[in-house]
C-alpha positions in Angstrom: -9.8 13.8 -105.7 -13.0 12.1 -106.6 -16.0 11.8 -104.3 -20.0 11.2 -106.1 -22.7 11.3 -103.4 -26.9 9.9 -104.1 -25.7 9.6 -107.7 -28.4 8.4 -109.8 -29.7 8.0 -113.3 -32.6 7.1 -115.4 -32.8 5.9 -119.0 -36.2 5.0 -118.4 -39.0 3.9 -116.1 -37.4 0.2 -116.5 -33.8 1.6 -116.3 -33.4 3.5 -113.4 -30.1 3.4 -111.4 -28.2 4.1 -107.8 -25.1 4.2 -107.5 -22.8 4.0 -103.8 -20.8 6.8 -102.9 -17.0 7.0 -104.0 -14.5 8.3 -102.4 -11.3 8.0 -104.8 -7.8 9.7 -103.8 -5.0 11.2 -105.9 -3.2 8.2 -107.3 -6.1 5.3 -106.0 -6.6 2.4 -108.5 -10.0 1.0 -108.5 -12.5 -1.7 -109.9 -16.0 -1.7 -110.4 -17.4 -5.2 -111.2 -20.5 -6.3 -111.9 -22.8 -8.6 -114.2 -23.7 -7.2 -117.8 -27.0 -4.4 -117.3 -25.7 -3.6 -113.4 -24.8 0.0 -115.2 -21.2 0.0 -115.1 -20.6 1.4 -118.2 -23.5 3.7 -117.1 -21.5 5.3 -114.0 -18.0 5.1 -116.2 -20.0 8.1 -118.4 -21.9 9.5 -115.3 -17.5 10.2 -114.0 -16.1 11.1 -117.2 -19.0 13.9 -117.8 -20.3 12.1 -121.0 -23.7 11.7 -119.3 -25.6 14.2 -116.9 -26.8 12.0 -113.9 -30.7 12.4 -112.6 -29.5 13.1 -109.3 -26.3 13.6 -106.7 -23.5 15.4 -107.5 -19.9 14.4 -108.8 -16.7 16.4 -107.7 -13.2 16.0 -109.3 -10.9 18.1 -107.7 -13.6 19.7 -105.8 -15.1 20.8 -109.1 -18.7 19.4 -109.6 -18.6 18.7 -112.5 -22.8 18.4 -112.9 -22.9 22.2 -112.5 -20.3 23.2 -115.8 -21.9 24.7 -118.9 -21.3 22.4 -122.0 -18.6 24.1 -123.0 -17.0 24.4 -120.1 -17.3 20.8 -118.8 -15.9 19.5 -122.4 -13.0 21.7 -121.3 -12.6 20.4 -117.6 -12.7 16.9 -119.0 -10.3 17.2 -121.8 -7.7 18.5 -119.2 -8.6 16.5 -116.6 -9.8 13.3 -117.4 -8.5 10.3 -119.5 -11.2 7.9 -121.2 -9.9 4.1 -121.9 -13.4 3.4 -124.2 -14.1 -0.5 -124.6 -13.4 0.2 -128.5 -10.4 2.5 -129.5 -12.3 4.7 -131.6 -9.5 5.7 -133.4 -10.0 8.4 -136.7 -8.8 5.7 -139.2 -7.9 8.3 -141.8 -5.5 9.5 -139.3 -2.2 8.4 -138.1 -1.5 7.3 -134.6 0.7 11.1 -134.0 -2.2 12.8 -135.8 -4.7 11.0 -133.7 -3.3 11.9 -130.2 -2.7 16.1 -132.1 -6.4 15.9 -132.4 -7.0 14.8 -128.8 -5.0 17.8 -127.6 -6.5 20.5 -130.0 -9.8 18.9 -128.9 -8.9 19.9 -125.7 -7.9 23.3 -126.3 -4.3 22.3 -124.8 -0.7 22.8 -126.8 -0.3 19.9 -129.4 3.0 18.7 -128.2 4.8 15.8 -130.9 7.5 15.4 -128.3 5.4 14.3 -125.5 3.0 12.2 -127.9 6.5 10.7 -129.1 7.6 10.1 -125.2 4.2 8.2 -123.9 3.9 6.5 -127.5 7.6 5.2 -126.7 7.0 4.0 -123.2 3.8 2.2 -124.1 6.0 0.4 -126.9 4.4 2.3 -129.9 7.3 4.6 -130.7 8.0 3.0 -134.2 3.9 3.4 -134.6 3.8 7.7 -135.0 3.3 7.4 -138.6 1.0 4.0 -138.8 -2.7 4.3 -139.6 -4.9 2.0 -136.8 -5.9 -0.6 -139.5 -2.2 -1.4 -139.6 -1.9 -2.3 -136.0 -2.7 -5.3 -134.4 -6.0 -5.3 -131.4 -2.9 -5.1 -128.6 -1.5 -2.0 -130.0 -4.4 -0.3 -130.6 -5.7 -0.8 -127.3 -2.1 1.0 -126.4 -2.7 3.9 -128.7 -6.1 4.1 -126.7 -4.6 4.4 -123.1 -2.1 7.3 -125.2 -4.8 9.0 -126.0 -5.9 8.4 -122.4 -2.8 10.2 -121.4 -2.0 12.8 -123.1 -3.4 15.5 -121.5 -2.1 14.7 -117.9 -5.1 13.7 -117.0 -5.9 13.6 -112.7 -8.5 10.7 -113.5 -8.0 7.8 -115.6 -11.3 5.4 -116.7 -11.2 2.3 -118.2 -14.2 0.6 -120.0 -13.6 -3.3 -119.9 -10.1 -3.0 -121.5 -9.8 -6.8 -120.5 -12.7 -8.5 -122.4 -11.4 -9.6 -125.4 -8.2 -10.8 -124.5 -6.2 -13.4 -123.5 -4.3 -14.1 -120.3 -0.8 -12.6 -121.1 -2.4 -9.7 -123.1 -5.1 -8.7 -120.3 -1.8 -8.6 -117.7 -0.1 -6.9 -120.0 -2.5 -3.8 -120.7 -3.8 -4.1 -117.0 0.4 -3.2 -116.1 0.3 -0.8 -118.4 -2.7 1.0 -116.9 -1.2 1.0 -113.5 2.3 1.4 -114.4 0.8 5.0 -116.3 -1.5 5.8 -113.2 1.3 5.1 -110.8 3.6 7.9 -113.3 1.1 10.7 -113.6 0.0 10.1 -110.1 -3.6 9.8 -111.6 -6.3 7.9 -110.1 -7.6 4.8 -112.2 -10.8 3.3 -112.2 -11.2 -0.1 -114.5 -15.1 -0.7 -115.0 -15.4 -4.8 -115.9 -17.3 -8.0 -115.5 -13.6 -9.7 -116.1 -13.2 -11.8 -113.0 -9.3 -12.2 -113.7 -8.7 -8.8 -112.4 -10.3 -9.2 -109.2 -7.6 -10.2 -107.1 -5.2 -7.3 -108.5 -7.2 -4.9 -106.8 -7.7 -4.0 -103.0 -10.1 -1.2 -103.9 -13.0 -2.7 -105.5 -16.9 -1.9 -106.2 -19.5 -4.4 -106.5 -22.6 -3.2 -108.2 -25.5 -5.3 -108.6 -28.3 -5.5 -111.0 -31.0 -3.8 -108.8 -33.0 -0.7 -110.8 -34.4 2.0 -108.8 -38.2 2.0 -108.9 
């Protein structure tokens, strides 16, 4: 479902990066850990096609994803692939229901209120369609986030640190929520962090030290 091979990347001379290989099934659930500066924010973008790596290639679904057009790879990833970003990055002059209707017209897909309604009520946001982010607390609007994430059946789900600033209870709670989501849509989830409760809830994990190419 997901396989990168040589996949490298260069900010700079000083930055340079290498990845290992990934080979990630339909439906796998995944860490990548590391220390802050290791790049795993880095390779999170390199997956979701929000950066263009130096070198290797990146299939989803046997699509590489390095060789779309701009266009077209905004296409492939708003159908295909579900971003969890460290910050929600929510439109705050937008409700939560208009906020997930501009993901899917983003995405050249049918805005669908039923289905926003449906994941909104399974993530316990269904009395939220109508709120505007600054009313919600951090919890929900981490929830809204992994909506977002969602709603366009996505085949790959990536998380940025979705732990970091919580507590115990939350950080299980939103970790559940992300596999309980994966596990429905059969989707493959990888959670990039540096938060060492979550090491022991996955079998699957990649280290990645802080070692730059030169």
């Amino acid at each position: 479902m997901l396989a990168t091979k040589n996949l490298t990347f260069e900010y700079n001379r000083q930055q340079q990066f290498k990845f290992p290989d990934i080979q990630c099934k339909e439906g796998d659930h995944w860490l990548i850990i590391g220390q802050s500066g290791c790049g795993k924010t880095t390779l999170l973008h390199l997956l979701g096609g929000l950066l263009k790596p130096t070198g290797g290639e990146i299939l989803i679904n046997d699509t590489n994803i390095n060789s779309l057009s701009e266009s077209g790879l905004d296409k492939f990833r708003g159908g295909n692939i579900g971003i969890v970003f460290q910050q929600s990055h929510l439109i705050k002059a937008l409700s939560v229901e208009e906020n997930l209707l501009t993901t899917q017209y983003l995405a050249g897909v049918p805005q669908d209120k039923a289905l926003i309604k449906n994941i909104l009520t399974k993530l316990n946001l269904g009395d939220k369609l109508k709120s505007k982010p600054h009313n919600l607390s951090l919890g929900e609007q981490q929830r809204v986030s992994i909506a977002r994430a969602l709603v366009n059946n996505p085949v790959l789900i990536l998380a940025d640190e979705p732990t970091s600033s919580l507590d115990d209870d939350n950080c299980k709670e939103v970790v559940d929520l992300l596999l309980e989501q994966s596990k429905e849509y059969n989707a493959a989830l990888l959670i990039v962090t540096h938060d060492g409760r979550l090491k022991e809830l996955f079998e699957n994990q990649i280290h990645l030290s802080k070692i730059s190419v030169s």
